[in-house]
N, CA and C atoms of all chains as a GROMACS GRO file, in nm:
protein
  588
    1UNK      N    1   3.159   1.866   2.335
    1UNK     CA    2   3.041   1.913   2.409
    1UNK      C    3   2.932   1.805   2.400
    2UNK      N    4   2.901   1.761   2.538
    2UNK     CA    5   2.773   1.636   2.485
    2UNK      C    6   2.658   1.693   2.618
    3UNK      N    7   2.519   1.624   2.569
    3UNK     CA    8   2.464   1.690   2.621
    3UNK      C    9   2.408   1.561   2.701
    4UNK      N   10   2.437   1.579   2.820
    4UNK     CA   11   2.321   1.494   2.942
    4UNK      C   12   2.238   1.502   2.998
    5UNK      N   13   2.123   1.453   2.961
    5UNK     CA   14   1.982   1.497   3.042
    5UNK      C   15   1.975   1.651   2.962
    6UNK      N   16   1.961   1.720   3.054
    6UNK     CA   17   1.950   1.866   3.023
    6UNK      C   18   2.066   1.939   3.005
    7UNK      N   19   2.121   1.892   3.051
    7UNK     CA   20   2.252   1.933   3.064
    7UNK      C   21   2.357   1.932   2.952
    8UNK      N   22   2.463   2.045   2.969
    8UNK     CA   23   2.542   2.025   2.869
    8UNK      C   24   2.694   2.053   2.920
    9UNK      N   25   2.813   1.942   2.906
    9UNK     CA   26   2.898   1.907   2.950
    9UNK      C   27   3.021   1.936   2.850
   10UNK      N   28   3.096   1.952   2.910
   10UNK     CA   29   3.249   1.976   2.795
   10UNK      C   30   3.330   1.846   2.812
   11UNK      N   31   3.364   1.786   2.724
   11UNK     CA   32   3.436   1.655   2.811
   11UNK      C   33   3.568   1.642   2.687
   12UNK      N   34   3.640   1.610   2.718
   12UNK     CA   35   3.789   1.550   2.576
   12UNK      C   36   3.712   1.431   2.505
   13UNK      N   37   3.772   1.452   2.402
   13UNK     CA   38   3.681   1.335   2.292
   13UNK      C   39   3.680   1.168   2.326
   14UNK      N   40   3.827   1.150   2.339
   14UNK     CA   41   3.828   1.019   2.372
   14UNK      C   42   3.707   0.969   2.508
   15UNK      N   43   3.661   1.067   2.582
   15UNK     CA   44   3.548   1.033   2.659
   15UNK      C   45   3.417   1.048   2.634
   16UNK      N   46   3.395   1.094   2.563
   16UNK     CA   47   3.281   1.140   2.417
   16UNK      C   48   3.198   1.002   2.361
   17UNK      N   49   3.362   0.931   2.323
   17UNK     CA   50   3.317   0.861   2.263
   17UNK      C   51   3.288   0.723   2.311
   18UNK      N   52   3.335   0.724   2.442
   18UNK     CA   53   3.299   0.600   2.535
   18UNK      C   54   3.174   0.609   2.547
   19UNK      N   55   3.172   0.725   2.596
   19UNK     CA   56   2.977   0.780   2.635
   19UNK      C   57   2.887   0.738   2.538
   20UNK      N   58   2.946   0.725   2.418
   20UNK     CA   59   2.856   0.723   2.319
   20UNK      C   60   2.848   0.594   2.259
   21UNK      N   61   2.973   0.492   2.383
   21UNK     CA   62   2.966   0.352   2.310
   21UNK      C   63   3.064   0.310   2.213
   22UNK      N   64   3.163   0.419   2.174
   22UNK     CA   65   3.176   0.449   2.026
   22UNK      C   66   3.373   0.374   2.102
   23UNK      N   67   3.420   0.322   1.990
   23UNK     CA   68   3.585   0.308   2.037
   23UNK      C   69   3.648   0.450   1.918
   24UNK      N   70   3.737   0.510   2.013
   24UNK     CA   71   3.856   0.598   1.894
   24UNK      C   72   3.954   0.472   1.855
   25UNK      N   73   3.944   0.488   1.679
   25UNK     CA   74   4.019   0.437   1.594
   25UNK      C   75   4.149   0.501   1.639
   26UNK      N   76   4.282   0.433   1.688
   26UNK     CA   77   4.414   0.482   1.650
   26UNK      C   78   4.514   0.467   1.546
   27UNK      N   79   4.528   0.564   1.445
   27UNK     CA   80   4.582   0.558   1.366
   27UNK      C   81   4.735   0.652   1.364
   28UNK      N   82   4.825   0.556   1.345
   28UNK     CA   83   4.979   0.599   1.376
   28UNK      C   84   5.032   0.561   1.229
   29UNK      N   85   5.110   0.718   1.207
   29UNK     CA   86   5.205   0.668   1.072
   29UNK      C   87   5.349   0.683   1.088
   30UNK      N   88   5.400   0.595   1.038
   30UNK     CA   89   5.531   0.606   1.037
   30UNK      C   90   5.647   0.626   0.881
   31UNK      N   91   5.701   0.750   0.888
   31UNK     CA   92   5.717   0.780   0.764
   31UNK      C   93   5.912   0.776   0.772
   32UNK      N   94   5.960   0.762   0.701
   32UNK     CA   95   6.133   0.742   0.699
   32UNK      C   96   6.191   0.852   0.576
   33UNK      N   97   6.285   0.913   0.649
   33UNK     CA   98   6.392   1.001   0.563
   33UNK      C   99   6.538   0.978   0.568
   34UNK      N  100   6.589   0.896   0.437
   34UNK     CA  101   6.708   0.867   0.429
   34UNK      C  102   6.820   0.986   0.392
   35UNK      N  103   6.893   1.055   0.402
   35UNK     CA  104   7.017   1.121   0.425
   35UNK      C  105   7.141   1.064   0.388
   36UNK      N  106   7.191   1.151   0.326
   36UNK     CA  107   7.349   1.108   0.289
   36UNK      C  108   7.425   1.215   0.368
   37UNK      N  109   7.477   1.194   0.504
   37UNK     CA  110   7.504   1.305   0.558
   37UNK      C  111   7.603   1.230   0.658
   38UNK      N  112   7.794   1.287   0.640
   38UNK     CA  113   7.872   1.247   0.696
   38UNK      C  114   7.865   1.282   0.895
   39UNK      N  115   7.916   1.171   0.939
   39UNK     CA  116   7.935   1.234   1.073
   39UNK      C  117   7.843   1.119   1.172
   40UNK      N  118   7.903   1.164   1.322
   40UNK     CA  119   7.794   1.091   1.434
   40UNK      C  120   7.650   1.096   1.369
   41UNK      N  121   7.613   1.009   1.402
   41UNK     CA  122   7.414   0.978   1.460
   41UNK      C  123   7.442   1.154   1.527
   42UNK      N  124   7.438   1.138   1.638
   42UNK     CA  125   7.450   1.255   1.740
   42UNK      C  126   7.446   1.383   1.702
   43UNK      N  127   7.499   1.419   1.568
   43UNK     CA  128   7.505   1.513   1.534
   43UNK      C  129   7.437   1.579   1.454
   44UNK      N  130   7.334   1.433   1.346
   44UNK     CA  131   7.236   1.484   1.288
   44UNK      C  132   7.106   1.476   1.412
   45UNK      N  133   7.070   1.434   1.500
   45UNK     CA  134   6.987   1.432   1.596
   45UNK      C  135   6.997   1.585   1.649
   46UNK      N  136   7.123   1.629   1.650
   46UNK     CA  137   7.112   1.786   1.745
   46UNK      C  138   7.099   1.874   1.597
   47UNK      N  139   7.096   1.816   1.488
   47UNK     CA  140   7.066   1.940   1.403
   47UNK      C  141   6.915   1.891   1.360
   48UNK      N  142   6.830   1.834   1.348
   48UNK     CA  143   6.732   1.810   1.379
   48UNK      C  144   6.644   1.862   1.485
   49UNK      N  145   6.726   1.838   1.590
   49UNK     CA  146   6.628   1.927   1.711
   49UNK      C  147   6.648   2.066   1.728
   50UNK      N  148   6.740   2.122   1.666
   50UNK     CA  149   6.751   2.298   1.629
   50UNK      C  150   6.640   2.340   1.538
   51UNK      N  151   6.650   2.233   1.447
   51UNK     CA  152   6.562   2.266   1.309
   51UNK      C  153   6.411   2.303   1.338
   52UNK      N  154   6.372   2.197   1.451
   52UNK     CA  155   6.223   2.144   1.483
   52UNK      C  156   6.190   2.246   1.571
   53UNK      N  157   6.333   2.289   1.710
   53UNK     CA  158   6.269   2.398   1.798
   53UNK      C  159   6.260   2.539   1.738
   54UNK      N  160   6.308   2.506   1.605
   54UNK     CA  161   6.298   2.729   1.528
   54UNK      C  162   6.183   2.712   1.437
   55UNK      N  163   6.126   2.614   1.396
   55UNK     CA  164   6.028   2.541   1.324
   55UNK      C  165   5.869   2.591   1.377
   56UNK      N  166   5.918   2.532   1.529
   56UNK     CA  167   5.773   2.508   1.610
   56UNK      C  168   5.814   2.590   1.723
   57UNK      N  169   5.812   2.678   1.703
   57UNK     CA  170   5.811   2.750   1.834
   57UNK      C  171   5.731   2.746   1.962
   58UNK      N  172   5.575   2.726   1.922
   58UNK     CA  173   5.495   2.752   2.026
   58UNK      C  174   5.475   2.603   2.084
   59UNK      N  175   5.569   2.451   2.056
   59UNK     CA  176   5.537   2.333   2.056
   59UNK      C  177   5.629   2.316   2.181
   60UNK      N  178   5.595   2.211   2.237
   60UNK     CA  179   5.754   2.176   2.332
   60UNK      C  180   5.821   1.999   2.243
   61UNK      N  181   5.923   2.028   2.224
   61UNK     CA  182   6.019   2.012   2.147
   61UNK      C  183   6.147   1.913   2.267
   62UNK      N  184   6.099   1.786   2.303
   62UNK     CA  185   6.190   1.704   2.406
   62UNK      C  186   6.277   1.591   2.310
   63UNK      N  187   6.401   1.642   2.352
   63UNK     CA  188   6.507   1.506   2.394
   63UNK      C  189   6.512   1.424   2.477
   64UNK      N  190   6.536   1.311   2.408
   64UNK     CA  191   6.504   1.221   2.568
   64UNK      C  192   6.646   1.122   2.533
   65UNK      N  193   6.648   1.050   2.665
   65UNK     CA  194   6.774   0.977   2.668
   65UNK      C  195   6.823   0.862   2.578
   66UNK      N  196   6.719   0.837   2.511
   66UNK     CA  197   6.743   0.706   2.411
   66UNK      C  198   6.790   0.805   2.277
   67UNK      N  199   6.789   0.931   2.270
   67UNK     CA  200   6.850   1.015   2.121
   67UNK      C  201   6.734   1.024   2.096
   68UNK      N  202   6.653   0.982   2.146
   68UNK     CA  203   6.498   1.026   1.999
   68UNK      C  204   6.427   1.178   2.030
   69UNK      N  205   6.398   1.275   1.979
   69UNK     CA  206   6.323   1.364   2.001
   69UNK      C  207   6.136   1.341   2.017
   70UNK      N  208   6.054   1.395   2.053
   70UNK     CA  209   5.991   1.405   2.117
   70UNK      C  210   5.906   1.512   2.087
   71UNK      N  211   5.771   1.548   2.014
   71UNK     CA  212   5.708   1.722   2.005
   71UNK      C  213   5.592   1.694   2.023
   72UNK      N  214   5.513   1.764   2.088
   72UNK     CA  215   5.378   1.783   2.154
   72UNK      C  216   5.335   1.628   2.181
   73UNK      N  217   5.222   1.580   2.142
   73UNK     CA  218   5.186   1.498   2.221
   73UNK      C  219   5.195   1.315   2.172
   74UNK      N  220   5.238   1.313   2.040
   74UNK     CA  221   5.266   1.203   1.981
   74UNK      C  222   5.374   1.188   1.872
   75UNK      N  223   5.431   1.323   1.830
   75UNK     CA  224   5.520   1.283   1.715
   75UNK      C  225   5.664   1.204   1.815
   76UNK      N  226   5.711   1.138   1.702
   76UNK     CA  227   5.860   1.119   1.768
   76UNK      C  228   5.937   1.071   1.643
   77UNK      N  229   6.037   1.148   1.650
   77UNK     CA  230   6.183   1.118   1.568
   77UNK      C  231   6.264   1.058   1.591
   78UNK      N  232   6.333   0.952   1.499
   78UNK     CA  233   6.410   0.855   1.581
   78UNK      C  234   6.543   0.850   1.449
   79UNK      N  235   6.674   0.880   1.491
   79UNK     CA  236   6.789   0.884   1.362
   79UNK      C  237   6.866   0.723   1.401
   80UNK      N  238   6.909   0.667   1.289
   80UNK     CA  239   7.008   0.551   1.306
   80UNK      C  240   7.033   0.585   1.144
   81UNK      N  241   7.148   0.526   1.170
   81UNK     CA  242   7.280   0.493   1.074
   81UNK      C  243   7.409   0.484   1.105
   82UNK      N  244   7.479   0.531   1.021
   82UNK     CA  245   7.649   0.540   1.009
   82UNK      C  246   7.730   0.665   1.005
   83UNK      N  247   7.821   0.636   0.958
   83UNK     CA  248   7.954   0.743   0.967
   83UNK      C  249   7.868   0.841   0.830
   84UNK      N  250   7.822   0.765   0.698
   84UNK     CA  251   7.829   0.777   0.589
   84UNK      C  252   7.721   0.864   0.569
   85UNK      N  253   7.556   0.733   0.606
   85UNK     CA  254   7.436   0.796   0.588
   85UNK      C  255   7.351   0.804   0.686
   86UNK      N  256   7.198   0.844   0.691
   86UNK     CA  257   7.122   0.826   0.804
   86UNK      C  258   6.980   0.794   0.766
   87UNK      N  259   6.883   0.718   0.877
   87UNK     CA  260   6.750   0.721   0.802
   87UNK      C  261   6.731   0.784   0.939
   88UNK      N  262   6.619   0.898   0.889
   88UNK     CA  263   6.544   0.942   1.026
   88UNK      C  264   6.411   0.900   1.030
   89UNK      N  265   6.339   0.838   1.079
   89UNK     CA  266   6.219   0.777   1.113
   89UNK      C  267   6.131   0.908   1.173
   90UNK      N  268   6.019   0.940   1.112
   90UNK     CA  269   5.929   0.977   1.161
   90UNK      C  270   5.788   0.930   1.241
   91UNK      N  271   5.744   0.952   1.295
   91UNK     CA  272   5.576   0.929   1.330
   91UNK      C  273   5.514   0.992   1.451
   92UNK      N  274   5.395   0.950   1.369
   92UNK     CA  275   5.265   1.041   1.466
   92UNK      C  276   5.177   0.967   1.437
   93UNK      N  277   5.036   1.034   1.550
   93UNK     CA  278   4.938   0.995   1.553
   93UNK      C  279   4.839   1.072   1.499
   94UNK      N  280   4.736   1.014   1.473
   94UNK     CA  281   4.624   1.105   1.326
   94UNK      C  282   4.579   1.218   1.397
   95UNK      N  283   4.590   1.249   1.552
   95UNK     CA  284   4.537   1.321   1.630
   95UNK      C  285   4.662   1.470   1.589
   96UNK      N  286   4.762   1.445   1.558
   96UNK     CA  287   4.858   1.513   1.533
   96UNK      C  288   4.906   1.524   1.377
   97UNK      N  289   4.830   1.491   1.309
   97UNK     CA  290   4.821   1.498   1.170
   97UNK      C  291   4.895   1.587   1.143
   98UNK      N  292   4.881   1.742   1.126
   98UNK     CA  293   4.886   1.834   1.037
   98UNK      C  294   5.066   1.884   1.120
   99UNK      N  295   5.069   1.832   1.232
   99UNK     CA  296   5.185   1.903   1.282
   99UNK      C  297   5.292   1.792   1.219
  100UNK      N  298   5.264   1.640   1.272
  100UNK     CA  299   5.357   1.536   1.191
  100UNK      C  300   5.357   1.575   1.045
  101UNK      N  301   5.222   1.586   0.953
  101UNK     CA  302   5.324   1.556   0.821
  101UNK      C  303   5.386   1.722   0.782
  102UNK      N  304   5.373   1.810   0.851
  102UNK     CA  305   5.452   1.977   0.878
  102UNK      C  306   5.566   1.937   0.869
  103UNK      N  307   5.599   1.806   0.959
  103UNK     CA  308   5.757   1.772   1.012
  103UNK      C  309   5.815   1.703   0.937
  104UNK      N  310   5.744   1.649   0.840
  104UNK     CA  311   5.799   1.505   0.793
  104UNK      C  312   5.839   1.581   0.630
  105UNK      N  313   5.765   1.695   0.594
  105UNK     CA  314   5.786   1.786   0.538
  105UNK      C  315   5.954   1.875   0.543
  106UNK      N  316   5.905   1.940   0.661
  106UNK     CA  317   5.993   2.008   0.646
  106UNK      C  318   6.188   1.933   0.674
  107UNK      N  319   6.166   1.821   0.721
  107UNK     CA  320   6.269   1.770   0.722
  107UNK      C  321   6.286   1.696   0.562
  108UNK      N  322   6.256   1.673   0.468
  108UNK     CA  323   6.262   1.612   0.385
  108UNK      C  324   6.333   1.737   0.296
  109UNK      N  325   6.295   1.839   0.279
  109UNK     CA  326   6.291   1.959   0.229
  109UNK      C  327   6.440   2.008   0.246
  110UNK      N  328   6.442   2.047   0.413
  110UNK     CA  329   6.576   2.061   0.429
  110UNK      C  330   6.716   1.993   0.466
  111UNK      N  331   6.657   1.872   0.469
  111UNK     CA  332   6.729   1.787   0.493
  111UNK      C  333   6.811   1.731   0.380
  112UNK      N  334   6.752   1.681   0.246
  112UNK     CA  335   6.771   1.627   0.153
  112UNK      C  336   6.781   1.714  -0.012
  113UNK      N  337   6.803   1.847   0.059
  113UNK     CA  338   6.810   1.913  -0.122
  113UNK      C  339   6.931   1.989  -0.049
  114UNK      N  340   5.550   3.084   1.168
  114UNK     CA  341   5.550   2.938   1.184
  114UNK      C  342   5.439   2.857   1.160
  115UNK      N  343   5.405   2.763   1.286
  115UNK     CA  344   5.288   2.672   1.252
  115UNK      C  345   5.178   2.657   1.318
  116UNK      N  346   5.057   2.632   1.261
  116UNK     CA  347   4.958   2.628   1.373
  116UNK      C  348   4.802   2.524   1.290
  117UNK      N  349   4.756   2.463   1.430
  117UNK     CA  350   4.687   2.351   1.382
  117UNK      C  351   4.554   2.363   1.390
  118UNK      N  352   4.507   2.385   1.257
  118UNK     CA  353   4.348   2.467   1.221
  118UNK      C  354   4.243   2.396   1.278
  119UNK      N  355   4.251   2.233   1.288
  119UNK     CA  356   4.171   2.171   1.344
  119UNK      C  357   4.178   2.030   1.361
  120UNK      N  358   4.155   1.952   1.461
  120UNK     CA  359   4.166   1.804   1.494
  120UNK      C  360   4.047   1.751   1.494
  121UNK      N  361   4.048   1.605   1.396
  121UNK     CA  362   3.915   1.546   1.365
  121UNK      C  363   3.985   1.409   1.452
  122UNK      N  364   3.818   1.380   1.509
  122UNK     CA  365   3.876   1.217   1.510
  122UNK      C  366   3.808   1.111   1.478
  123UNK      N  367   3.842   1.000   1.495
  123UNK     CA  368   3.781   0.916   1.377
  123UNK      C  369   3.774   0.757   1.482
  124UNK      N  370   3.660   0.685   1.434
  124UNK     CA  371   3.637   0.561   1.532
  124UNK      C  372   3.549   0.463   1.450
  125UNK      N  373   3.575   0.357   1.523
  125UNK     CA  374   3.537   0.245   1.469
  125UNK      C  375   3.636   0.182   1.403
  126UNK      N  376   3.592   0.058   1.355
  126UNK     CA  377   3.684  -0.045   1.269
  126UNK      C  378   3.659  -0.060   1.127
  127UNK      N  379   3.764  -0.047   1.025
  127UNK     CA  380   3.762  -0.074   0.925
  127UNK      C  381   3.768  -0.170   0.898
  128UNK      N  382   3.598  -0.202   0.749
  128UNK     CA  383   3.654  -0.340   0.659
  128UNK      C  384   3.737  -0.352   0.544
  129UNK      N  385   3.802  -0.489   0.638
  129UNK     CA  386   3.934  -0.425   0.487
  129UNK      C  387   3.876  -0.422   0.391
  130UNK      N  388   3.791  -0.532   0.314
  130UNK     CA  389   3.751  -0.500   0.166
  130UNK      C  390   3.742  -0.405   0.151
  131UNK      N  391   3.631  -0.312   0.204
  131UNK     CA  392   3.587  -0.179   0.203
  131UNK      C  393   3.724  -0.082   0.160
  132UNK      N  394   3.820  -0.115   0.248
  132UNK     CA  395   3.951  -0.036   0.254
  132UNK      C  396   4.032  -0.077   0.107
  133UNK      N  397   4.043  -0.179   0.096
  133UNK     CA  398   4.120  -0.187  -0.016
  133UNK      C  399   4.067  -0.154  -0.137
  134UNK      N  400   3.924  -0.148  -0.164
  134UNK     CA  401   3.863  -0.135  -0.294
  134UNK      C  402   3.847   0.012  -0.254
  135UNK      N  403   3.850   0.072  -0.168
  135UNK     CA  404   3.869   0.271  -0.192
  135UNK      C  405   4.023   0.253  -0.246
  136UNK      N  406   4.078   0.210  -0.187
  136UNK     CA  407   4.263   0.223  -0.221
  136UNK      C  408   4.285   0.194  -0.388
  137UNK      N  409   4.178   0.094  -0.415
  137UNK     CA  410   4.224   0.070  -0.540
  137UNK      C  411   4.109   0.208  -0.670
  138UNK      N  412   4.024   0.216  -0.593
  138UNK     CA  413   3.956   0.336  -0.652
  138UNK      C  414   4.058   0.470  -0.637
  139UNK      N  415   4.113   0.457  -0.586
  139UNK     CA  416   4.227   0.536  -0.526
  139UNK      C  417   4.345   0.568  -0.633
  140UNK      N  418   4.372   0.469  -0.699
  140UNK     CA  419   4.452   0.432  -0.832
  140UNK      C  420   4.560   0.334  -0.736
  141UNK      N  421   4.572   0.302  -0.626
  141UNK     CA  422   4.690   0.264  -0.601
  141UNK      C  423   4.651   0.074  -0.638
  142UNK      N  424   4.740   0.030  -0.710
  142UNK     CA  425   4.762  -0.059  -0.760
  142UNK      C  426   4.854  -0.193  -0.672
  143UNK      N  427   4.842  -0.296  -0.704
  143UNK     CA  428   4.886  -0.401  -0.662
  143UNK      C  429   4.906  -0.414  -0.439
  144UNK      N  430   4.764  -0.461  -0.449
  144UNK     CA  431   4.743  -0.478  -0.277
  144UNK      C  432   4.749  -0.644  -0.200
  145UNK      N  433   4.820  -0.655  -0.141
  145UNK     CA  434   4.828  -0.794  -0.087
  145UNK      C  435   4.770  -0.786   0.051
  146UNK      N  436   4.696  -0.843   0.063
  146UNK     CA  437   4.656  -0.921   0.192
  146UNK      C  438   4.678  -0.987   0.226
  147UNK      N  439   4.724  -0.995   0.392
  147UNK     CA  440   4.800  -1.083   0.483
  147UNK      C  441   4.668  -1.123   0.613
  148UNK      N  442   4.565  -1.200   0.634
  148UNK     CA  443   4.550  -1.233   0.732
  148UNK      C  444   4.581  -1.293   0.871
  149UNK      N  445   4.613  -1.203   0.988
  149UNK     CA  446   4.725  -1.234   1.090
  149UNK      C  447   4.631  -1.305   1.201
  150UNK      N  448   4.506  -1.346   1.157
  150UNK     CA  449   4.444  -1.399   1.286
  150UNK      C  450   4.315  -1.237   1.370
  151UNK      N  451   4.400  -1.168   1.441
  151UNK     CA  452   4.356  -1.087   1.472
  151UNK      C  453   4.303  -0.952   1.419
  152UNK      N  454   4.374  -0.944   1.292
  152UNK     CA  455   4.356  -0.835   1.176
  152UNK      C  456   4.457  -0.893   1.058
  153UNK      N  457   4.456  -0.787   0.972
  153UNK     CA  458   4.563  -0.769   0.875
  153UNK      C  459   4.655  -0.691   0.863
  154UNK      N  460   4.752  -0.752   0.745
  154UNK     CA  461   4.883  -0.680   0.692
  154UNK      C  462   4.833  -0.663   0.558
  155UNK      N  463   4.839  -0.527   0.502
  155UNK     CA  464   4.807  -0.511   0.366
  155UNK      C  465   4.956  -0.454   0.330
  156UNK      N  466   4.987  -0.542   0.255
  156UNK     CA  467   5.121  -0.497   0.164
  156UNK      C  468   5.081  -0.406   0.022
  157UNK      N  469   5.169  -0.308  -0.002
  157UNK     CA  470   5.180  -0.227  -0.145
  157UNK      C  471   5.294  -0.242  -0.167
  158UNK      N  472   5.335  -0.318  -0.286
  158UNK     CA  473   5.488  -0.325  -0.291
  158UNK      C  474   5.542  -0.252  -0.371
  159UNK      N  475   5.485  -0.190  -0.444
  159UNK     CA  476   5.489  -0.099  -0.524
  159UNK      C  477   5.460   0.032  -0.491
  160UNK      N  478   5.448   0.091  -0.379
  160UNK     CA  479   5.445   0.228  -0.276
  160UNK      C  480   5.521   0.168  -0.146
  161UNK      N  481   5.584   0.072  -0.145
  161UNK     CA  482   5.731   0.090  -0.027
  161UNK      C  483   5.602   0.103   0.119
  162UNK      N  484   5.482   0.033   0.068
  162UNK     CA  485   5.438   0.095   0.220
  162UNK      C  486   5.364  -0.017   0.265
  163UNK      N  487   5.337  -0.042   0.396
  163UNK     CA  488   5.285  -0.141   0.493
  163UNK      C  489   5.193  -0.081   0.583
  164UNK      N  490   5.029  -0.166   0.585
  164UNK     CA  491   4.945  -0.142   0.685
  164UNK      C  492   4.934  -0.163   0.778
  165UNK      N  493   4.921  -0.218   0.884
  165UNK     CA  494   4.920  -0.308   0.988
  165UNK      C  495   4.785  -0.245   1.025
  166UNK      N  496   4.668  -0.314   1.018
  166UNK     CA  497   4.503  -0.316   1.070
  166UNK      C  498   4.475  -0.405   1.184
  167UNK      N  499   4.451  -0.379   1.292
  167UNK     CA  500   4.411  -0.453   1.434
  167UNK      C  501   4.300  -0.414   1.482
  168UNK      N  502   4.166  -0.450   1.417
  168UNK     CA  503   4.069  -0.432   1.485
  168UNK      C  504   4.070  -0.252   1.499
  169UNK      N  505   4.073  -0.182   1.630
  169UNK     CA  506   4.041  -0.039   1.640
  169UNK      C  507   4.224   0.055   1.644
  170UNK      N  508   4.322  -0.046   1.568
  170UNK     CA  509   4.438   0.009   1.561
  170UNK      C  510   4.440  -0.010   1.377
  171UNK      N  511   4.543   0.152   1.340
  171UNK     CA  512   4.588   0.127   1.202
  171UNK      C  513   4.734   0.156   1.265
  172UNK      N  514   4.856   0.118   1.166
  172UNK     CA  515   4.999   0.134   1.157
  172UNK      C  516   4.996   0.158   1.021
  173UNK      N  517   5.032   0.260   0.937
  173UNK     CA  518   5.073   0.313   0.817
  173UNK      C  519   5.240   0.318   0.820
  174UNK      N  520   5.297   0.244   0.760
  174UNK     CA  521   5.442   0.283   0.759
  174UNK      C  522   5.483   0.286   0.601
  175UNK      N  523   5.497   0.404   0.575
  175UNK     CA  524   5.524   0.422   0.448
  175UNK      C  525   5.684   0.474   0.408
  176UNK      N  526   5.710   0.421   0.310
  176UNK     CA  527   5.837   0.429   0.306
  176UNK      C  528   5.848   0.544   0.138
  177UNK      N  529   5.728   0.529   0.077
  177UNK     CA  530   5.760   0.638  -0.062
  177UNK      C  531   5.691   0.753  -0.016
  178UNK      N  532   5.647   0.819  -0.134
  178UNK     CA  533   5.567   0.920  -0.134
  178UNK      C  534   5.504   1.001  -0.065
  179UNK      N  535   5.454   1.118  -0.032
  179UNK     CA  536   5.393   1.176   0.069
  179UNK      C  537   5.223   1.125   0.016
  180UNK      N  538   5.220   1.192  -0.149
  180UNK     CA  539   5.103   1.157  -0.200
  180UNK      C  540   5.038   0.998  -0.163
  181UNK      N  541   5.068   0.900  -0.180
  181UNK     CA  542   5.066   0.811  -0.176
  181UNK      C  543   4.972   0.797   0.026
  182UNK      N  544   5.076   0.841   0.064
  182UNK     CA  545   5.019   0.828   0.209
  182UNK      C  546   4.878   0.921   0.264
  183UNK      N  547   4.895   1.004   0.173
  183UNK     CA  548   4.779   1.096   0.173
  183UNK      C  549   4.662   0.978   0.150
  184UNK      N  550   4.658   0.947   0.027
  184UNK     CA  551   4.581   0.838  -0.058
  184UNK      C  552   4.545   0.726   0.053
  185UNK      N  553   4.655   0.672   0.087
  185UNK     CA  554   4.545   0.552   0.162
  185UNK      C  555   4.512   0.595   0.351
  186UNK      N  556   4.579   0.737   0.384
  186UNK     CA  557   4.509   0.789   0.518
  186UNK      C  558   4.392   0.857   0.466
  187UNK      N  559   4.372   0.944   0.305
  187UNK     CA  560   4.228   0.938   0.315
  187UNK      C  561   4.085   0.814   0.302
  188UNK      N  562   4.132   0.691   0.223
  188UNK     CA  563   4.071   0.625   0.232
  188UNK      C  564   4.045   0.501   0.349
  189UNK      N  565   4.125   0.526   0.443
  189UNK     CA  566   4.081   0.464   0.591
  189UNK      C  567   3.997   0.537   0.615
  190UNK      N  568   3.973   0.687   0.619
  190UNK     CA  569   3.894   0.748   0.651
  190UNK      C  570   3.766   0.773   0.622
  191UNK      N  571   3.745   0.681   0.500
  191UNK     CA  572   3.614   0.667   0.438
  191UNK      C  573   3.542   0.552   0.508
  192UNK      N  574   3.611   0.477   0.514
  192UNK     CA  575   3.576   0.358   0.592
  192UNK      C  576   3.582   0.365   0.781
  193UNK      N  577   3.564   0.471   0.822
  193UNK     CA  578   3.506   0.471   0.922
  193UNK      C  579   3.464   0.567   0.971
  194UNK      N  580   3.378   0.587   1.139
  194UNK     CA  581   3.289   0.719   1.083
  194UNK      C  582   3.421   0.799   1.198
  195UNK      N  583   3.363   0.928   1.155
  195UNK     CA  584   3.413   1.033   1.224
  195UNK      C  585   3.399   1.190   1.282
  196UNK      N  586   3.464   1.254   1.344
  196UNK     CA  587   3.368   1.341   1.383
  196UNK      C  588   3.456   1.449   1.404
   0.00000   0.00000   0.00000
């Protein structure tokens, strides 16, 4: 909410802060979960994206064609490895804080015990 | 399930000194600085984790701890303002 002249305007932040001169800091983290878990890439990617869509229900929750998943507006999951093990790569943006490290959480949790 | 109580955001550029001496008030120990020209690389080799600082960009890639990452995303945050 910023106020112009007399006026008072609703605007998204990132325009807030132009108005105000100001740059948004972007801050992106990228966090990694290694796995000892036999089988395709492919297969921990689709149990991952089961996990995330019963997880987050009210989120939208995309696959996309490169294997990586995809949830609301900046996280993204990305799996590589082998037959043997896997690292799943997490990240987000600070704007998505509380939902990324939710995720980075709950995959560590159930993923690895 | 889940739901997201509130989104802050945060602007401006961090000085690294500034940044590294919260980090080390922080307890986190042994910080290397990499000057890349345009910003820095702050190495922790001892928390598995890497900064990458560009002017009005951070990259946190942490490879240990959750705590740890807590620790130096709260102390970027000291070092710049926010709202």
């Amino acid at each position: 909410l910023v106020m112009k002249g007399n006026k008072l305007q609703l605007i998204d932040p990132a325009h807030a802060f132009r108005e105000l001169g100001l740059e948004e800091h972007h801050l992106r983290f990228t966090c990694t979960v290694s796995i000892d878990e036999e089988g395709p890439v492919t297969q921990t990617v689709d149990k991952i994206y089961q996990l995330t869509k019963s997880k987050l229900k009210n989120y939208p929750v995309q696959y996309s064609n490169d294997g990586s998943i995809t949830v609301s507006e900046s996280v993204l999951i990305k799996v590589s490895g082998d037959e043997e093990s896997k690292d799943i790569l997490v990240s987000w943006s600070y704007q998505d804080e509380e939902l990324g490290s939710y995720l980075l959480q709950i995959l560590r949790t159930s993923l690895t015990t | 399930g889940f739901e997201v109580h509130k989104k802050s955001y945060i602007f401006g550029s961090p000085n690294i000194q500034t940044f590294v001496d919260v980090m080390t008030q922080q307890g986190i120990s042994s910080i290397k600085v990499e000057d890349t020209g345009s910003g820095s690389i702050i190495h922790l080799p001892n928390d598995e984790t890497l900064i990458q600082v560009d002017g009005d960009s951070t990259h946190i890639i942490c490879e240990g701890d959750e705590s740890i990452r807590v620790k130096i995303r709260d102390s970027l945050i000291k070092c710049l303002k926010r709202l």
